[in-house]
C-alpha positions in Angstrom: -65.2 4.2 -27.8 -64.7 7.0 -25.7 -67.3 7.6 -22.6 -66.7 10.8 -21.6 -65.6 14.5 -23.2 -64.1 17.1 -21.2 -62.2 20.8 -22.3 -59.3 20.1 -20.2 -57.9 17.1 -18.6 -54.9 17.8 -16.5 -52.6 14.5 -15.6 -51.5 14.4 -12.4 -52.6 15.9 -9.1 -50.1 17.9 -7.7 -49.5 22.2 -7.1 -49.1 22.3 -10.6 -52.0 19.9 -11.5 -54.5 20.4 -9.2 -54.2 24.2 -9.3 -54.1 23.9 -13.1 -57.5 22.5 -13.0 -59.4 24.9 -10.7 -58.1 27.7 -12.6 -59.5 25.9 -15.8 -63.0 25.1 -14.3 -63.2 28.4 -12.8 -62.6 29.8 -16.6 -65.6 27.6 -17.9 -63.8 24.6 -19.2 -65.2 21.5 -18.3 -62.3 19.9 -16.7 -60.9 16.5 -15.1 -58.2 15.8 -13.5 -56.6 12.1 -13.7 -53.8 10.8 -10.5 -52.6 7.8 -9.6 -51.9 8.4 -6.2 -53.1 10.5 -4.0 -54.8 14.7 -4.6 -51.9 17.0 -3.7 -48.9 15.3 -5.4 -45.4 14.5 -3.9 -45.1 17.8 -2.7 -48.4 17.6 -0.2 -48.3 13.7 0.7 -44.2 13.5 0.7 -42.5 16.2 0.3 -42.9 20.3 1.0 -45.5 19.7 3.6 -44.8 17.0 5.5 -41.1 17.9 5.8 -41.6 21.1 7.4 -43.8 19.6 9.8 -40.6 17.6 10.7 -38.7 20.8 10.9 -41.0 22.2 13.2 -40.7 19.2 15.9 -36.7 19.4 14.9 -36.6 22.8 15.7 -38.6 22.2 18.9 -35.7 20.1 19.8 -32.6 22.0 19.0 -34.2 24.8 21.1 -34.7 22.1 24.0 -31.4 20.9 23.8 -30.4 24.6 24.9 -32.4 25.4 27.6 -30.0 26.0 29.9 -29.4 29.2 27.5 -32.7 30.0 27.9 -32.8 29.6 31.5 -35.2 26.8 31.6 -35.0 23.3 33.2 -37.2 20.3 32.1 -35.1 17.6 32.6 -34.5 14.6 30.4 -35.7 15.5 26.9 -37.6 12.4 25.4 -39.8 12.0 22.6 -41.8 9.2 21.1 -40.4 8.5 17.1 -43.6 6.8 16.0 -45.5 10.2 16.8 -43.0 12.8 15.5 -43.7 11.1 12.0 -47.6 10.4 12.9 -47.8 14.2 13.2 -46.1 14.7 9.8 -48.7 12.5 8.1 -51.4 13.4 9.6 -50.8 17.3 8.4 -50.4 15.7 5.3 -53.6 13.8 5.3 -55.5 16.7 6.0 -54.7 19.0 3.4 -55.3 15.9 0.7 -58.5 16.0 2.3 -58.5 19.9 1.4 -57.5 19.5 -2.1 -60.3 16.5 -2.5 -62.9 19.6 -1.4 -61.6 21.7 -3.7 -62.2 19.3 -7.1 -65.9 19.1 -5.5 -66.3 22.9 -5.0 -65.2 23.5 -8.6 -66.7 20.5 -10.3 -63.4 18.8 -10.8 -64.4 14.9 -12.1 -61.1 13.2 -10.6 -60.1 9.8 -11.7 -58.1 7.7 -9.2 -56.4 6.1 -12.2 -53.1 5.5 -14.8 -53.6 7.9 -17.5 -52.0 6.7 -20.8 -52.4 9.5 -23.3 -53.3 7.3 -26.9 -53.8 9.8 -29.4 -52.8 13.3 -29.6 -54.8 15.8 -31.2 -57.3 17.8 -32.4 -59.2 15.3 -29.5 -56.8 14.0 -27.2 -57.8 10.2 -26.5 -56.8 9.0 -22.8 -57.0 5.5 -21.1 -57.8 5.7 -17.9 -56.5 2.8 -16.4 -56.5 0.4 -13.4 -53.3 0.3 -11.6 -51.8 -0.4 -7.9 -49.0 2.0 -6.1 -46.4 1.6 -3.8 -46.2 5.4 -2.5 -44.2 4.6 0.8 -41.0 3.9 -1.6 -39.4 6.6 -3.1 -39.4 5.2 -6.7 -43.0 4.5 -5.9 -43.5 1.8 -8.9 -46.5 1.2 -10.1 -48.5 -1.8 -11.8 -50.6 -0.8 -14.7 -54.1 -2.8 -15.5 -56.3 -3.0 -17.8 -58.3 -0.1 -19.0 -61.7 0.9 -17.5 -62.6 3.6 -20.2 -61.5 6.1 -22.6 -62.1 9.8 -22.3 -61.4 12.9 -24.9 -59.9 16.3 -24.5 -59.5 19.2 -26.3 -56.6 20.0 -24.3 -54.6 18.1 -22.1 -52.0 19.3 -19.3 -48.9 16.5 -18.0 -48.5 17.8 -14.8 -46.8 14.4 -13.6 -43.8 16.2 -11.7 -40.6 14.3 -11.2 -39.0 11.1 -9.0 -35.6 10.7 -7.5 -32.5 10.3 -9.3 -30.5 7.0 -7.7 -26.9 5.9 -8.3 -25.7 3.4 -11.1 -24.3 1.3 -8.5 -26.8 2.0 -5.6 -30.5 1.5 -6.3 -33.4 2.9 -3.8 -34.2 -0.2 -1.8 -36.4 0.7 0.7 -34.4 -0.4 3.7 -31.3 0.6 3.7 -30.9 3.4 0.7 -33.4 5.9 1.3 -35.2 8.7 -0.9 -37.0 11.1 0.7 -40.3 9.1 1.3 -38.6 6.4 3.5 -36.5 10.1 5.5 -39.7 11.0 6.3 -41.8 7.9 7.0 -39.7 5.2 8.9 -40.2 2.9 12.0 -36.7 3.4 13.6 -34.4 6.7 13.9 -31.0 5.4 12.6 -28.1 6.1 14.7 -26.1 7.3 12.3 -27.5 9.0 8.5 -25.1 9.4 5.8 -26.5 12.0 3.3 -25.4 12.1 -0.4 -26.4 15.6 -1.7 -26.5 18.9 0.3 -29.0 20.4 -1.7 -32.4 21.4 -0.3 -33.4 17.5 0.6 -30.7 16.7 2.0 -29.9 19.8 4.3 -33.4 19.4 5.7 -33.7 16.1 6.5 -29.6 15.9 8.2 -31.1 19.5 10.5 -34.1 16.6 10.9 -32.1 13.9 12.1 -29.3 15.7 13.5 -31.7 16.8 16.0 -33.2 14.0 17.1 -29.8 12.4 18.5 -28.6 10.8 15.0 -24.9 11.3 13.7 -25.1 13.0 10.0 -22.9 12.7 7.9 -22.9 14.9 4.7 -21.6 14.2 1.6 -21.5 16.6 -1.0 -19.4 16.3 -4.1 -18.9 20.0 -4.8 -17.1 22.5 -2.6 -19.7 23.6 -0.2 -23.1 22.8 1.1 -26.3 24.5 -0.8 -23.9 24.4 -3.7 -26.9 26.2 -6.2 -26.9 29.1 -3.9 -24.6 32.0 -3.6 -21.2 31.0 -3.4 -20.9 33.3 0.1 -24.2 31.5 1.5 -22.5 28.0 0.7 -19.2 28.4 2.4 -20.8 30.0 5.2 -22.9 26.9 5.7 -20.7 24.6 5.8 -18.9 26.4 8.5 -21.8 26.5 10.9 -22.8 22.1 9.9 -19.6 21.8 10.9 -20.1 24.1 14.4 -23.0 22.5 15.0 -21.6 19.1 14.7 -22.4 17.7 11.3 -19.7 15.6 9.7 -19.5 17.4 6.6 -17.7 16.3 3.4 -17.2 18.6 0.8 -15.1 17.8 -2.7 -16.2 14.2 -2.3 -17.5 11.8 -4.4 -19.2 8.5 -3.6 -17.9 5.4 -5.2 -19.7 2.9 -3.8 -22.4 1.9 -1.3 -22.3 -1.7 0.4 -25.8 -2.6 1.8 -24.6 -6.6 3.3 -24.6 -6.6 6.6 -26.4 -5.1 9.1 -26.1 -1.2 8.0 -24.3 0.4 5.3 -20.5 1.3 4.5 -19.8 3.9 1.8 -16.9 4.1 0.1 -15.9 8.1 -0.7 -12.8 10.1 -2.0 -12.0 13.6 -2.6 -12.6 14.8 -5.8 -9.8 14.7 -8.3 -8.9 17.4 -10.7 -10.1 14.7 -13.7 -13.7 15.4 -12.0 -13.6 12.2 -10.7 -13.4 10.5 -6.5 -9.6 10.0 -6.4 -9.6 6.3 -5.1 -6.1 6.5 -4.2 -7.1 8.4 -0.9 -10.7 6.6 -0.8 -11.9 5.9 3.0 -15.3 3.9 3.8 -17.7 5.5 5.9 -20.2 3.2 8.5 -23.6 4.1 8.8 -27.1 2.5 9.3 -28.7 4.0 6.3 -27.7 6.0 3.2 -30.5 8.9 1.7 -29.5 9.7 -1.6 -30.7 13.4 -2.7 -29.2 14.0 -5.9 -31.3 15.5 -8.0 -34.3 14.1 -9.9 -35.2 13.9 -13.4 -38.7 14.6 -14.7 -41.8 11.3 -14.4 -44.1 10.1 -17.2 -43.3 6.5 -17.2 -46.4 4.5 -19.3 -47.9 7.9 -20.3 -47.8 8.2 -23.5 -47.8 5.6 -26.5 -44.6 5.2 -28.3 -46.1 5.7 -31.3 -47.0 9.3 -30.8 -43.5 10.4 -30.9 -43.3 12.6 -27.7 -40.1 14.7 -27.8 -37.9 14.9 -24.6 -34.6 16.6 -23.6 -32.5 16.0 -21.0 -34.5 13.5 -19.3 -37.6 15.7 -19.7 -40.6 17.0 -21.6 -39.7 19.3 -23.9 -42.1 22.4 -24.7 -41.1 26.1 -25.6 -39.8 26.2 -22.2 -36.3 26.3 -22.1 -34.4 26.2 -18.6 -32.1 29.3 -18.1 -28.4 28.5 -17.4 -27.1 29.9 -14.3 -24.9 32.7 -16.3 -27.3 33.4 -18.9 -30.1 36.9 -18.5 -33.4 36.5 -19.8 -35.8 38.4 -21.1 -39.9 37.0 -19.4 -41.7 36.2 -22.9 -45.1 34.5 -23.7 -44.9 30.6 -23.3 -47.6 28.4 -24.2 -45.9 25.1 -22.9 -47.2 23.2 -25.8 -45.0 20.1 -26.5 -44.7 18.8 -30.0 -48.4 16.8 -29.6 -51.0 18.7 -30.8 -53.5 19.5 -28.0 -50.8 18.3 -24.9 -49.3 21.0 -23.3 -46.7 20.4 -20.1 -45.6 22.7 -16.8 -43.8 21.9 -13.8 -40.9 19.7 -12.8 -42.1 17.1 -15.8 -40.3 19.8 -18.2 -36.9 20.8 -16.0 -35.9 23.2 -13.6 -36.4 25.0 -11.1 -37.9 22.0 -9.6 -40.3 24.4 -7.2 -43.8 23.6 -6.1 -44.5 27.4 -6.7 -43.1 27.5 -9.9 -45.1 24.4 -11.0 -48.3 26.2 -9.8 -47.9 29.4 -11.7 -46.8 27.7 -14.9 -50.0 26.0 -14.9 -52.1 28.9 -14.2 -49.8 30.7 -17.2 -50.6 28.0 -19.5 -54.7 27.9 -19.4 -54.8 31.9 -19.0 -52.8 31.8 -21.8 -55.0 29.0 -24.4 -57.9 30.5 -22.8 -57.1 34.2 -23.4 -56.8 33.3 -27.5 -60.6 31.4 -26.9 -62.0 34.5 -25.4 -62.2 33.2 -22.3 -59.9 35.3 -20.2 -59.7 39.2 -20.7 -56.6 39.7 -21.0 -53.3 37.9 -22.0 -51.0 37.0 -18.4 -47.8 38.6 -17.8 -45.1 36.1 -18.6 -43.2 34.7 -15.7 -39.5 36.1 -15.2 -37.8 32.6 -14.5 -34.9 35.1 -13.0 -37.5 36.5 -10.2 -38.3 32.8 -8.7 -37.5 32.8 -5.3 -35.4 29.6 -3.6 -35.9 28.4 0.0 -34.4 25.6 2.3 -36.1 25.1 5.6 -32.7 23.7 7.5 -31.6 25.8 10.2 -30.3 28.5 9.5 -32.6 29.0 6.3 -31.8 29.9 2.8 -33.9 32.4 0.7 -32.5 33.4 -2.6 -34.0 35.5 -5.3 -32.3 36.3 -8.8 -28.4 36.2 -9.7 -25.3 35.0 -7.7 -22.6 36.7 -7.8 -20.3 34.3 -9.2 -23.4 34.0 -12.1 -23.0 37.7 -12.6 -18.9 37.4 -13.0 -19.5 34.2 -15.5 -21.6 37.1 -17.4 -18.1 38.9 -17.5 -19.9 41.3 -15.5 -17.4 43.1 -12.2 -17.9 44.1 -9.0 -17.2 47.7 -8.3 -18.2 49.0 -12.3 -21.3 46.6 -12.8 -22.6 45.5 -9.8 -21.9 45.9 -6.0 -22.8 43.9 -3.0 -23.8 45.1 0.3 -23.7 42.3 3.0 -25.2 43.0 6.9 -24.4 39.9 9.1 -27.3 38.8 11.7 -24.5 38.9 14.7 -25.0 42.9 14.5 -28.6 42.5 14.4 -30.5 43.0 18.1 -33.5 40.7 17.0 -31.3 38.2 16.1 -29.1 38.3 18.9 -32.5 37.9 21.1 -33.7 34.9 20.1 -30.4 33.6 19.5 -30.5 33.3 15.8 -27.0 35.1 14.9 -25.5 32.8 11.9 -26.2 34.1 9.0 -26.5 37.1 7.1 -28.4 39.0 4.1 -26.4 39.9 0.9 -27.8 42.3 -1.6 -26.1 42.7 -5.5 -27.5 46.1 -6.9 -26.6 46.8 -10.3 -24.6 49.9 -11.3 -25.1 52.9 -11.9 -28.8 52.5 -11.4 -29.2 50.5 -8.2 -31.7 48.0 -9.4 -31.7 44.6 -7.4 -30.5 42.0 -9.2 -29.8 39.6 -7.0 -30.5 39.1 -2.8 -29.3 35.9 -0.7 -30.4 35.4 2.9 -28.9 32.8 5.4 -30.2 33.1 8.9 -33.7 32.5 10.7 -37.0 33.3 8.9 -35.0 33.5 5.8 -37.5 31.9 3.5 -39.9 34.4 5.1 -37.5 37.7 4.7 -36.7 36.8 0.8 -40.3 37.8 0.0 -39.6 41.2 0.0 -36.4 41.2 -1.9 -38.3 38.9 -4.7 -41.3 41.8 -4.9 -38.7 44.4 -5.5 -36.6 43.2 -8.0 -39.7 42.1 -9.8 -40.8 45.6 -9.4 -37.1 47.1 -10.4 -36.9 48.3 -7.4 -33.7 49.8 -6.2 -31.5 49.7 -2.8 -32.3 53.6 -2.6 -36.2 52.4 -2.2 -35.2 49.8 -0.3 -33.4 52.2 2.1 -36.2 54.7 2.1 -38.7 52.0 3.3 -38.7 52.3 6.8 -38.7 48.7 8.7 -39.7 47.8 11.7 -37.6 47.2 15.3 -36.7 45.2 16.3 -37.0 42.7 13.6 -34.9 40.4 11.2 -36.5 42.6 8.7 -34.1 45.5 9.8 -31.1 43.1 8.0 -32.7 43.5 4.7 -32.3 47.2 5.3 -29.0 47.2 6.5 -27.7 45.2 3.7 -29.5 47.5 1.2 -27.4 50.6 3.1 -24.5 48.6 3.1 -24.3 48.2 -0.9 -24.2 51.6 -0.9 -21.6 52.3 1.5 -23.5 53.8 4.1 -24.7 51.1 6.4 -25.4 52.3 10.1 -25.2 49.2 12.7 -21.9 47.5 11.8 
């Protein structure tokens, strides 16, 4: 028999879930939130947060490492391991704290519990159960108990997120094969990292490590690192890793990892034209530990009975969300994010890409507005997101900030450069703030469409990148064109001034260069 009824119940506490809920309970549902680990999800306690806090002290670093550039002398650089990643946790630790104020401020009931979802609707049944966590590793498993009690919802939001792909032949293990969690919270710097994956994880933590005095080694099975991004922004990349004395692999795949012994020993070989590591020209690579970042795939282990028939796709929760293809426009429309249960609704990584903390958030805020707006509870029906106006950032240095289409997405459209589309690109060597603070790799890239001048796509590389893309991502979601761009007068000396230039160079006309 069920103790308690609430409107809304939102499963899992993360910057889809928890924001989810407040926007619910500030509508006038009465609403509780159910996670099994700690307020503030994987991106708060182990991932977005903490990570950047890494980046900071890495930064700190590279820029020590160059003093004599700067004309300063301090000596021996040292630092203490055990408090670089104390500082990390601790940030982390206090904005869980933050996002525990916030349930109380908005009358929130959370349950530090396993949610198993036994009956769909018109009343949602839940079991909130007993269970134990192991949140240091990065599959964190979990033990399920028994159940304490049952609650009701009218509606009920997964906002359970996603965990770590791993290889078939190369489990997470804690010790020697790391995900993220054991990159960010470890007892001992290794030596020497080998990274598999140069997406956003694993760019961030090699600039980490790197930094600190470790060899990286980066192994990335496509041609360039950041391989998502702009093709330009990729190859670029991988030219400065390797300047900056990354051991970078590109157009190889990994074939085996060997954890006996004391560290690890990967076997690797360049991709062959079959798609597959050609093992005729295989080489084994010696490390002490291996962190996988190769994508993950969406988390709702134990959540819902089998019974209930819960339809998935692709390794996640299907809804009326459909992921856009890289070479495929959309139109923004009305979602709902209902999945096939009646009552259960879904947002964030749980139903596919983009896997973005931001995105997760907005979706949820979408998805009550939107239930709450045919209840009579909202005044007005929210504007659908544009899933092509989601901004992208990696914190490595240099950054990445990327709004809207590549240009190769834009030539898989059959669309061409010069009738179409064209590109204006202003590289941060011509720029005098860069140049000051010594940030010259990197460039901005703007695609304006043709013959109106709208943006449709903008890729940064360079410092304060994931800063600078902000103002690309308002104006194409405004339709803005490169002429307003241009007739926007920016500030100098700034990194600002490279958005500019780029926008004058797309049309031709660009002054500094």
């Amino acid at each position: 028999m069920a103790n308690k009824h609430f409107d809304v119940v939102v499963i899992g506490g993360g910057p889809g879930g928890y924001v989810g809920a407040i926007r619910a309970a500030q509508l006038g549902y009465k609403t509780a939130i159910i996670e099994r680990a700690r307020l503030g999800g994987v991106c708060l306690n182990w991932g977005c947060i903490p990570s950047k806090a890494l980046i900071a002290n890495a930064e700190l670093m590279e820029k020590l490492a160059e003093q004599e550039e700067w004309g300063i002398s301090t000596g021996e650089v040292k630092f203490d391991w055990d408090k670089v990643i104390g500082r990390s946790r601790n940030v982390a630790d206090k904005l869980n704290k933050g996002v525990e104020y916030l349930m109380k401020k908005n009358k929130i009931e959370f349950f530090n519990a396993h949610a198993k979802i036994v009956k769909a609707g018109p009343k949602v049944e839940i079991e909130v159960r007993d269970c134990k966590l192991n949140e240091e590793f990065t599959p964190s498993p979990v033990e399920v108990g028994k159940a304490t009690e049952t609650i009701t919802a009218d509606k009920v939001i997964v906002a359970t997120g996603a965990v770590a792909r791993d290889l078939p032949f190369a489990k997470f293990d804690g010790d020697k094969i790391w995900g993220a969690r054991e990159a960010m919270y470890n007892n001992e710097k290794p030596d020497h990292l080998i990274v598999v994956g140069a997406g956003a994880i694993g760019m961030e933590f090699g600039y980490v490590y790197k930094n600190f005095g470790s060899k990286v080694t980066i192994i990335e099975m496509l041609d360039r690192l950041v391989p998502v991004e702009d093709e330009q922004v990729g190859k670029e990349m991988t030219k400065v890793y390797k300047k900056h004395g990354f051991d970078v692999k590109v157009k190889t795949g990994v074939m085996d990892i060997d954890t006996k012994g004391k560290g690890v020993k990967v076997t690797c070989a360049p991709m062959g034209k079959d798609g597959k590591p050609d093992a005729s020209k295989k080489e084994v690579i010696e490390g002490d530990k291996v962190l996988l970042a190769i994508g993950v795939v969406g988390r709702f282990d134990g959540l819902f009975d089998e019974s209930l028939g819960l339809e998935t796709v692709n390794g996640h929760i299907k809804t009326d969300y459909v992921p856009l293809s890289a070479d495929s426009p959309s139109d923004p429309k009305a979602l709902d994010y209902k999945t096939n249960l009646p009552g259960i609704y879904a947002i964030g990584d749980v139903i596919g890409p983009p896997w973005l903390a931001h995105v997760a958030g907005e979706e949820a805020v979408l998805c009550v507005e939107r239930f709450a707006f045919k209840e009579g509870k909202a005044k007005h029906d929210p504007i659908p997101m544009d899933y092509t106006v989601i901004p992208g950032c990696t914190y490595c240095h240099p950054q990445v900030g990327s709004v809207g289409y590549t240009e190769q997405a834009l030539k898989a459209q059959g669309l061409k450069k010069g009738e179409d589309y064209e590109v204006g690109v202003f590289q941060n060597q011509a720029l005098g703030k860069a140049i000051a603070t010594r940030h010259t790799d990197g460039f901005v890239k703007i695609i304006r469409g043709l013959p109106r001048g709208e943006i449709l796509g903008a890729h940064i590389m360079g410092d304060q990148a994931t800063e600078l893309i902000a103002e690309l991502t308002l104006g194409r979601r405004l339709e803005a064109t490169t002429e307003e761009i241009i007739a926007t007068v920016h500030a100098h000396p700034t990194m600002h001034e490279a958005v500019h230039e780029a926008a004058l160079a797309s049309e031709g006309r660009v002054i500094n260069s």
